[in-house]
N, C-alpha and C positions, 0 to 999 in steps of 0.2 A: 760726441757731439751729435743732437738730433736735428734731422732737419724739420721738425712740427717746428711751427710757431706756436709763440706760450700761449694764444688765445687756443688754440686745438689740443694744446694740452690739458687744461686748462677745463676745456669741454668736455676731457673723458673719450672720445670718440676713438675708437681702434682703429685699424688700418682696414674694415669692410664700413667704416665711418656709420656703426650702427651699433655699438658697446652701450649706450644709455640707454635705449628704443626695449633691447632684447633682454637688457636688466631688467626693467620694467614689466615688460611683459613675465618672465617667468615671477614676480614676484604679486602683479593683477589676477593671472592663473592660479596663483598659490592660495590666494586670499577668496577668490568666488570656488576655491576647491572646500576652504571649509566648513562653510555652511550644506554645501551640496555632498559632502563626506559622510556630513551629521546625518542629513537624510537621507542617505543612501544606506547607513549601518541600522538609522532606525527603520528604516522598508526590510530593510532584509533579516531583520531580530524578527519583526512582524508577520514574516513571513517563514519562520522556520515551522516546518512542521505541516504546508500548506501544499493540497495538490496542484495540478497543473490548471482546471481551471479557475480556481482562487488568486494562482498569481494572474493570469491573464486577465480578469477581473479587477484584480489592482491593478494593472498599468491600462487598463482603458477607463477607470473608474473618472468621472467628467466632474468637472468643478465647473461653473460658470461655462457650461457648454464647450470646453475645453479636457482633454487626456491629461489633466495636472502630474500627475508622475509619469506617465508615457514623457512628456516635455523635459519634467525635471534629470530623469534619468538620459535621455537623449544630450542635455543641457554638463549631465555629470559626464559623459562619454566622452563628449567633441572638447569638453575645455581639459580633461587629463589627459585623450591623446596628442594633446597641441600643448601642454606643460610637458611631457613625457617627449616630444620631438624636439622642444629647446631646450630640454636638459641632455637631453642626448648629441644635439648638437655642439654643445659646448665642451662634454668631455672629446667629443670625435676631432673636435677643432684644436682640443688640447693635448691631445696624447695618441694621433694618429700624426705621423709626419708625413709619410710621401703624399703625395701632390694627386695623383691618380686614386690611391683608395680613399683618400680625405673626400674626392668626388662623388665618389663610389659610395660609399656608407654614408654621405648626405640625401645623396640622392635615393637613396634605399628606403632609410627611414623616414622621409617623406611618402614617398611610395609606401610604405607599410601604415603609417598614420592615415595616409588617405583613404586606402583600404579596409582598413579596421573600422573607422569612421562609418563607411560608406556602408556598409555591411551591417553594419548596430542598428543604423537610421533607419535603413529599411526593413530590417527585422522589426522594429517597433514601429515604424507608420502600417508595418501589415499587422501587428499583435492588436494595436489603436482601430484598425479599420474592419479587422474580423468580430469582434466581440462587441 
């Protein structure tokens, strides 16, 4: 016998009452991942074979007074380290059980998303502001 009521069943909501919210998300991530995929395989086809200042070139190269691919690439980063931290959270939610490292490897890879993140962004506001 459950004690939810059938409306909260109903709703889908798991017991951190955010099972719909974090479906969603890893499935909005998944969808602005494949247009930014596309161009990220075609930047890099584009670029095989090119030296170092050719690429730094391309990622400051300005559309409309903007780094269009410095942006797009930065835009490719931040949304697959933030797919790549809800997928990871959901195996860690599902196939870690003690209570202490389920904390522990959330909190990890949070912490390593943020920093990968953090890291990329300003490698390319400096790549965008040098050239």
């Amino acid at each position: 016998m459950s004690m939810e009521t059938p409306l909260h069943r109903v709703q889908g909501l798991g017991p951190a009452h955010a099972g719909v919210k974090h479906f969603w998300r890893e499935r909005v991530t998944a969808a602005a991942l494949v247009p930014l995929s596309i161009w990220f395989a075609w930047a890099v086809l584009g670029l095989v074979g090119a030296n170092e200042p050719q690429v730094l070139t391309f990622l400051a190269r300005s559309s409309f007074g903007v780094p269009l691919n410095a942006i797009l690439l930065g835009a490719f980063i931040v949304i697959m380290v933030y797919h790549m931290a809800l997928g990871l959270q959901v195996v860690i939610e599902d196939y870690v059980h003690g209570e202490g490292a389920k904390i522990f490897l959330l909190l990890a890879t949070r912490a390593f998303g943020v920093a990968i993140v953090a890291v990329c962004v300003y490698a390319l506001l400096s790549i965008a502001r040098a050239v």
